[in-house]
C-alpha positions in Angstrom: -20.1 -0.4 -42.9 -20.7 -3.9 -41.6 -22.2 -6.8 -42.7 -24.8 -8.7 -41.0 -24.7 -12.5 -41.4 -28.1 -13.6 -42.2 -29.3 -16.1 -40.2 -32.5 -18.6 -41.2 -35.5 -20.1 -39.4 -35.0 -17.3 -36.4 -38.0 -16.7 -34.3 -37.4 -13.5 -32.3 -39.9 -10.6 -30.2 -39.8 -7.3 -29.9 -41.1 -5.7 -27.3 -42.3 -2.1 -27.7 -42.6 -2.9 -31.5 -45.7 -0.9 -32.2 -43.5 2.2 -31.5 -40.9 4.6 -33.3 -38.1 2.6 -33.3 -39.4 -0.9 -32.7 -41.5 -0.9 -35.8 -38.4 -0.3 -37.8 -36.8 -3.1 -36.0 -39.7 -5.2 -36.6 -40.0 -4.5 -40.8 -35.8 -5.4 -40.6 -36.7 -8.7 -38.7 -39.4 -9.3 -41.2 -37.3 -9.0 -44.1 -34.6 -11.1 -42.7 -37.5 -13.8 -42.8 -37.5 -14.0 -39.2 -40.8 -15.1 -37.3 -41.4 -12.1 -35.7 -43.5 -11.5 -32.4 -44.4 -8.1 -31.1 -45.6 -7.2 -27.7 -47.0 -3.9 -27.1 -49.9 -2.4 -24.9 -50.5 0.6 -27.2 -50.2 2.6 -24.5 -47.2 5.4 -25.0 -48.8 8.8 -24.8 -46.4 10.3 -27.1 -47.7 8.3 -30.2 -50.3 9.1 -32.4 -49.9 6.0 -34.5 -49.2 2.4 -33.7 -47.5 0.3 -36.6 -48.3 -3.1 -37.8 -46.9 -5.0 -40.9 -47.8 -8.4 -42.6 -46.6 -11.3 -41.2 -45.7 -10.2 -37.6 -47.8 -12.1 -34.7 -49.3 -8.9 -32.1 -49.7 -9.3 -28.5 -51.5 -6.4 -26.9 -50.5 -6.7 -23.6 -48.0 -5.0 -21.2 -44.7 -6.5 -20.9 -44.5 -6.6 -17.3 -47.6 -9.1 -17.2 -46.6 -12.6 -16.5 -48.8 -14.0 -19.4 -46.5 -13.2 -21.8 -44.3 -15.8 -21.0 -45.4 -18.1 -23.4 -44.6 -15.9 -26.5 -40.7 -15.8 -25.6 -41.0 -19.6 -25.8 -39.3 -20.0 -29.1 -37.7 -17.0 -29.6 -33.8 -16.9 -29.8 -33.1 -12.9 -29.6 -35.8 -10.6 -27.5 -35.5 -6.9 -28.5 -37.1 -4.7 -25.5 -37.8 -1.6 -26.0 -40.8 -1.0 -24.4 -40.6 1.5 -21.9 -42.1 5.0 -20.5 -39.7 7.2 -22.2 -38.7 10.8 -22.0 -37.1 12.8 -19.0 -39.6 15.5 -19.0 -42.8 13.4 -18.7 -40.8 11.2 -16.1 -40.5 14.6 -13.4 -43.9 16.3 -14.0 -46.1 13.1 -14.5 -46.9 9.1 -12.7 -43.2 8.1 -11.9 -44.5 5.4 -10.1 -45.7 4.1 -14.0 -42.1 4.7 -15.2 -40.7 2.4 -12.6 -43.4 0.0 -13.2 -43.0 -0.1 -16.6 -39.2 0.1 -17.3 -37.8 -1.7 -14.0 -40.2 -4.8 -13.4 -41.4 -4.8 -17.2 -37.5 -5.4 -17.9 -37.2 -7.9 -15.0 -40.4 -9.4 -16.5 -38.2 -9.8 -19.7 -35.3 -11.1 -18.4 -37.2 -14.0 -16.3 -38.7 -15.3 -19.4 -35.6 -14.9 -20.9 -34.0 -17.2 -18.0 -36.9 -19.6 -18.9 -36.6 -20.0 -22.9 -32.9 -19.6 -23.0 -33.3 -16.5 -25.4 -30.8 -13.8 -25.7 -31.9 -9.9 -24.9 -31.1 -6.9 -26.5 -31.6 -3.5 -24.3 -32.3 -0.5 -25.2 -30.9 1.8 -22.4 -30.3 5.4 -22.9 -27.5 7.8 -23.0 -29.4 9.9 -20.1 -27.6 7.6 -17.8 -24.0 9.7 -18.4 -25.6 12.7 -17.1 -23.7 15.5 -16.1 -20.9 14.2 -14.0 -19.0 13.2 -17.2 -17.1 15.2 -20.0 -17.5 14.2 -23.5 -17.0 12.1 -25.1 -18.9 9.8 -23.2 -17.9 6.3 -23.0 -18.9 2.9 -21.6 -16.3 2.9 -18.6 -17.3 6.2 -17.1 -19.9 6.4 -14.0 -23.3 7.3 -14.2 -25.1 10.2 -13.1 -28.5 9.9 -13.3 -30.4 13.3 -13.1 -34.0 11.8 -13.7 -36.5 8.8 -13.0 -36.6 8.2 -16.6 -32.7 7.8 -16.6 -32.7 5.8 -13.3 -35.2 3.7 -14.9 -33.0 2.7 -17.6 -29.8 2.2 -15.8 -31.6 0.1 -13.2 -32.6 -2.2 -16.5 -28.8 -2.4 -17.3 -27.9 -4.0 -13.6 -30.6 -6.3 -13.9 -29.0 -7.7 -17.5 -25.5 -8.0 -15.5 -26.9 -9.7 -12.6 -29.1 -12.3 -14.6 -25.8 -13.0 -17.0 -24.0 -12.9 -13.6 -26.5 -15.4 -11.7 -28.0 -17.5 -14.0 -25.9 -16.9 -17.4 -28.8 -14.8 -19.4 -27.3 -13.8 -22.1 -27.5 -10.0 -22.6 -26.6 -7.0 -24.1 -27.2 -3.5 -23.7 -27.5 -0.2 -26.1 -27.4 3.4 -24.8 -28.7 5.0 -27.4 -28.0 8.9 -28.5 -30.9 10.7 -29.7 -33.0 8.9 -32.3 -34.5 10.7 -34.7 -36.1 9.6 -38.6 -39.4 8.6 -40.1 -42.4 7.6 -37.4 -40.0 10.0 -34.4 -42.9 10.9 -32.2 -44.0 14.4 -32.9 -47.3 14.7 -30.3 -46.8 17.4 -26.9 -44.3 19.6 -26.0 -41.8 17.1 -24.6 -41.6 15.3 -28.3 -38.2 15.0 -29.5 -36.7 17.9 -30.5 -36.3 17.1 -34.6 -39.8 15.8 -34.4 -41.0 18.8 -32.9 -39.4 21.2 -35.3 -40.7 19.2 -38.1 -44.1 19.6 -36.5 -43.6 23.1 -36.1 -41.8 23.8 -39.5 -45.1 21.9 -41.4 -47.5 24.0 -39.8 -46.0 27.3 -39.7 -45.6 27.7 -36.1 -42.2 29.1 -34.7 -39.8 26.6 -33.5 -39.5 26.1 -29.8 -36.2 26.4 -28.1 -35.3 25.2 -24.3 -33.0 28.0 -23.1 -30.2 29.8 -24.8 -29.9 26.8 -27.5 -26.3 26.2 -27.2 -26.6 22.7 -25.7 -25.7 19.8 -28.0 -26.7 16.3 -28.7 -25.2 13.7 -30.6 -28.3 12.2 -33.3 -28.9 8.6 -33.9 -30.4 8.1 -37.5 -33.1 4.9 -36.7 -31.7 2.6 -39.2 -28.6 3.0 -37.6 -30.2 2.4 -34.4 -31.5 -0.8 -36.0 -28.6 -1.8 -37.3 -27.2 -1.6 -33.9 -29.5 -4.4 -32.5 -29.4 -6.7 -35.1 -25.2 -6.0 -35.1 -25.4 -7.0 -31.2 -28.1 -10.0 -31.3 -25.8 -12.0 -34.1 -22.7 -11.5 -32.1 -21.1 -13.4 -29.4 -21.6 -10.4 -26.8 -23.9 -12.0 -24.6 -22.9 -11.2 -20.8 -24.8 -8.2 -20.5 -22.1 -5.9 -21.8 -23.1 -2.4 -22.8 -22.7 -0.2 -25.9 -23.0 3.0 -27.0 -24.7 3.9 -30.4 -24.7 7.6 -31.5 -22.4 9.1 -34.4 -19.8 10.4 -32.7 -20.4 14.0 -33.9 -23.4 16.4 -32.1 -25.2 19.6 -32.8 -26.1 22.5 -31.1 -30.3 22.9 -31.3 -29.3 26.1 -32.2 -27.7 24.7 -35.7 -30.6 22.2 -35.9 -33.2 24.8 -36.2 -31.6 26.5 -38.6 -31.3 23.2 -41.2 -35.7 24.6 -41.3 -35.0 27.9 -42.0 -37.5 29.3 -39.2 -38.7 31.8 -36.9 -37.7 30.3 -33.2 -38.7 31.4 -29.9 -36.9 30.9 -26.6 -38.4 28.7 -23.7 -37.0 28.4 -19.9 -34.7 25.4 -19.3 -35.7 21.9 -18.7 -34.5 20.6 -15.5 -32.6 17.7 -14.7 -30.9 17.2 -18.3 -27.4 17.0 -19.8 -25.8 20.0 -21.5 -23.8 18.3 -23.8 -23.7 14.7 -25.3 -21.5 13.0 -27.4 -20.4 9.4 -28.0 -17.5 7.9 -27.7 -18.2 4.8 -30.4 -15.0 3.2 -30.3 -16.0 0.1 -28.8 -19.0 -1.1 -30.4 -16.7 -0.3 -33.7 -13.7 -2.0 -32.2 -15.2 -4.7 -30.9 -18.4 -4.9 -33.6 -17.3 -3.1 -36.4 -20.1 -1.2 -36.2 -20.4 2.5 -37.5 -23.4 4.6 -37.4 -22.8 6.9 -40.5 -25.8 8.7 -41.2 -25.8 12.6 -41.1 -28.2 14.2 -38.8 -27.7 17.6 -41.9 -28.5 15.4 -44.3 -31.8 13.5 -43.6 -33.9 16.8 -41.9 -32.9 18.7 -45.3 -34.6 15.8 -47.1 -38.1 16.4 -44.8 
């Protein structure tokens, strides 16, 4: 596993850090003793709690809204995570508020970015591989995006390469594979699928799954996830290059649902998502020495 260097008198913001993942990211920033602002609406339908933690400044306000300028001002790494996530929700409900949110609140980034000199972590998605691509997945290989949601995110990793490309915004960006871990969202029908199981699993309900259960997913533990972006914000990699983070091994959500031990039911199939994922995570190791090396087995048998 790699080491971090630690780094002193950082400021740094993170964007979407009310959420899952960015509240982990934001007690890891903390503990680094790194000023730490967050700036998040509190807006995500999927979450029934918003985190906050000692010593983090809160800005409640959308990250596309200009204002919010002023609080990049003397931050040297920007995490954004803020987004409208999941594919389903993206179909069926507002796409014009995914776009809105993921496209212009990422441009919205980047420009205040381009005006404090700060460097940006991304958090894009593996949605963007699609199903054009056999696995293992890796950085080189087109995209095939199936969804708005996916569209969304891929659209954030062009504007990263063009502000490096224009204007020398330094960048990175992380498709990530499936998080899953403590505060995982676990509200609606669309909630990710170890969430949802949990859910299921603590109230006696039969676990719900899409089709025939036989597609796979590579996992992300979060604190791998985290590790990920702190990894890529104390590295050189600054010209919008992108990553994957996943573990290199998937699942079927077949296997998953038996790590509960559970009655399941069948549901029809989702549309416009991948059958198989998996990442290929030579290059973030080769070039980062970074390994994600938590077992998805492992952490849902200690729920």
């Amino acid at each position: 596993m790699n080491e971090i260097k630690m780094e002193e008198n950082v400021h740094c913001v993170v964007t979407g850090g009310q959420g899952f993942i960015g509240s982990h990211l934001v007690e890891e920033c903390l503990s680094r003793g790194w000023h730490t602002t967050v700036i998040d609406d509190c807006s995500a339908p999927q979450n029934i709690e918003f985190y906050k933690f000692p010593g983090a400044e809160y800005v409640r306000r959308n990250v596309a809204d200009s204002r919010c300028i002023t609080h990049y001002e003397k931050a040297k790494y920007v995490f954004h995570l803020a987004a409208r996530s999941r594919i389903q929700p993206s179909i069926h409900g507002d796409r014009r508020e995914t776009f809105r949110n993921n496209v212009m609140g990422t441009l919205s980034v980047l420009e205040a970015a381009k005006e404090h000199g700060c460097k940006v972590v991304y958090a894009s998605s593996s949605s963007v591989y699609g199903l054009r691509n056999d696995p293992p997945l890796n950085e080189d290989m087109q995209t095939d995006c199936l969804n708005p949601y996916s569209l969304s995110k891929k659209h954030g990793e062009e504007l990263c390469a063009l502000y490096w490309k224009l204007w020398s915004v330094q960048s990175a960006c992380l498709r990530l594979f499936n998080v899953y871990g403590p505060r995982e969202p676990l509200k609606g029908q669309y909630a990710p699928v170890v969430g949802m199981f949990k859910r299921q699993h603590q109230i006696g309900e039969a676990l719900t799954i899409v089709g025939d259960g036989e597609q796979r997913r590579d996992f992300t533990y979060v604190k791998d996830a985290v590790r990920a972006f702190i990894t890529v914000a104390c590295s050189s990699i600054s010209d919008g290059r992108v990553y994957n983070v996943g573990i290199g091994r998937n699942y079927s959500i077949n296997e998953i649902a038996s790590f509960f031990d559970a009655k399941t039911v069948n549901v029809p199939v989702r549309p416009a998502e991948a059958r198989v994922t998996l990442a290929d995570v030579s290059k973030i190791a080769r070039e980062l020495s970074f390994v994600a090396a938590t077992d998805l087995q492992h952490v849902v048998n200690a729920y």
